[in-house]
C-alpha positions in Angstrom: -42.2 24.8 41.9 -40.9 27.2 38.9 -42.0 26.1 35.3 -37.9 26.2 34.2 -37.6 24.3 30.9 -35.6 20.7 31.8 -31.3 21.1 31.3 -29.2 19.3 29.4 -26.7 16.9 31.3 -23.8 17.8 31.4 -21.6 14.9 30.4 -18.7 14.1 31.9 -15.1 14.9 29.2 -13.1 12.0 29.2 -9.7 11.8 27.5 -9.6 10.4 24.1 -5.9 9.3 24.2 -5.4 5.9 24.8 -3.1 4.8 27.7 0.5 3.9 26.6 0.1 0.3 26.8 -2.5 0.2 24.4 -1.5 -1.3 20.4 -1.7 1.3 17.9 -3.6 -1.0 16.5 -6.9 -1.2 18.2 -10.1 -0.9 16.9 -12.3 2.1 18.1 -15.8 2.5 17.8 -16.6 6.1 16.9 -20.2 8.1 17.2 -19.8 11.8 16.5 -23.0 13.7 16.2 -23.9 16.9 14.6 -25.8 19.8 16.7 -28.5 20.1 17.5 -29.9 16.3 17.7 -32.3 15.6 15.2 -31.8 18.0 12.3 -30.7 15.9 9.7 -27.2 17.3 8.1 -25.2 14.1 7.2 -27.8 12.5 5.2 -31.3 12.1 4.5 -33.8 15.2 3.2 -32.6 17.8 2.9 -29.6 17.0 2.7 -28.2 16.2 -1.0 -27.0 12.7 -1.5 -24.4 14.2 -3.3 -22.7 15.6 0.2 -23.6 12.6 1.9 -21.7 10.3 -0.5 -18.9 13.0 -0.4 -18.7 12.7 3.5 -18.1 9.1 3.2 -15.7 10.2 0.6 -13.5 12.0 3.3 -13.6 9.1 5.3 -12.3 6.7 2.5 -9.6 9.2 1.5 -8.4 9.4 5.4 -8.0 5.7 5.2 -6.5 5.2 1.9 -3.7 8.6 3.3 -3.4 6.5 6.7 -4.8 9.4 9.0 -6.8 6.2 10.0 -7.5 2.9 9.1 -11.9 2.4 8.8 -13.2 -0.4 8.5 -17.4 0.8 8.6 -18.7 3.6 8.8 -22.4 4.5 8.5 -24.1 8.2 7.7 -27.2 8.6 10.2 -29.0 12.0 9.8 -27.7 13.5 12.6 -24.8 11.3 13.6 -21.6 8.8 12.1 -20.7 5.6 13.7 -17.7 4.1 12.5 -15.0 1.4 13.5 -11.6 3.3 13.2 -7.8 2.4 14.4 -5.4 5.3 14.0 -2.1 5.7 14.1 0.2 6.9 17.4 0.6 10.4 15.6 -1.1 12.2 16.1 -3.9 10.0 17.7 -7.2 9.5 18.0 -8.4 13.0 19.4 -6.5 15.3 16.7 -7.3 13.5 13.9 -11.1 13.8 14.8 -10.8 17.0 15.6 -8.6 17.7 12.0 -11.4 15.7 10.2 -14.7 17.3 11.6 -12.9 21.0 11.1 -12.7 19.8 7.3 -16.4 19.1 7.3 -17.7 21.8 9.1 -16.0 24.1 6.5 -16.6 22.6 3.1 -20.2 21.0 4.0 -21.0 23.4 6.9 -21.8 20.9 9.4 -22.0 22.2 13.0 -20.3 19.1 15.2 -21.1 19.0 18.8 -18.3 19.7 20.9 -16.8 16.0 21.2 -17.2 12.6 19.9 -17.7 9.2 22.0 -14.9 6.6 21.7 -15.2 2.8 22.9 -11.5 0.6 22.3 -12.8 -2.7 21.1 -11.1 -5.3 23.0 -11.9 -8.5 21.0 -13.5 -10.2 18.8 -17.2 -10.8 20.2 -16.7 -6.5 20.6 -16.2 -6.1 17.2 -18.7 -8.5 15.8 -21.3 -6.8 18.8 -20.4 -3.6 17.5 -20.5 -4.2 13.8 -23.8 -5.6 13.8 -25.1 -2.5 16.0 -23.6 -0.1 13.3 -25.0 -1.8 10.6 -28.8 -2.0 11.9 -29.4 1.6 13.2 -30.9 2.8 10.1 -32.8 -0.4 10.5 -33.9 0.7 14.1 -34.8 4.2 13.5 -37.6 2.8 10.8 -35.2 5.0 7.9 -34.9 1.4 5.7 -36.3 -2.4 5.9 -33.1 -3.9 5.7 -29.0 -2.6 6.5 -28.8 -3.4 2.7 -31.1 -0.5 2.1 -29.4 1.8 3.6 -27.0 4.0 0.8 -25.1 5.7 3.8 -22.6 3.1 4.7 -19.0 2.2 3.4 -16.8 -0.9 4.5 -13.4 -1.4 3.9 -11.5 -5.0 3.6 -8.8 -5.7 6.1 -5.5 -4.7 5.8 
């Protein structure tokens, strides 16, 4: 048996848009991950707390300019989660796209190609979901408590 190195999966690209019958006002839990896995470029040495706080910056000022409404989102070193709705135009998938572009130029951050999307669909999904986002720097030993952790922002309701 050849000694090939093992392949990456290839996942499988599934459209971002939601369906038409969908509110404009659901909930979305976000991950987007930088490239390659593991190299820390969001947050955490050596990357400067100064560009991690301003990443969460861009976040905040896409919210407060209604490119999307956030309500948590959490810097890992290699990866954001957030809880997003957005509005009908221009959706989901551009305004990702639109935001990621934005980082990869001022902050150099190399994205991989997509993102993963989950429409929460009620309220046990968003508490689920919430408290998932909250303890990953918990999880991956970076902090004792989701306290601790200086990478996240939450927004009130609107």
């Amino acid at each position: 048996m050849p000694n090939h190195p093992p392949l990456r999966p290839k996942r499988k690209h599934l459209p971002h848009e939601p369906p038409h019958w969908v509110a404009d006002t659901s909930t979305y839990f976000i991950t987007i991950n930088t490239e390659p896995k593991g190299v820390p470029q969001l947050c955490s040495a050596p990357v400067p707390p100064s560009v991690s706080h301003s990443i969460l910056d861009t976040v905040d000022y896409y919210h407060h300019h209604g490119n999307w409404t956030a309500s948590l989102a959490i810097l890992m070193p290699d990866h954001l989660h957030a809880l997003l709705s957005f509005p009908e135009q221009p959706g989901l998938k551009t305004t990702i796209r639109n935001w990621k572009r934005y980082l990869a130029k001022t902050h150099r951050i190399v994205w991989q190609e997509d993102f993963f999307d989950h429409r929460i669909r009620d309220d046990n999904s968003l508490r689920e979901k919430w408290f998932y986002i909250l303890n990953n720097p918990v999880r991956k030993s970076l902090c004792e408590s989701p306290e601790d952790w200086p990478f996240t922002k939450t927004w009130p309701p609107r």
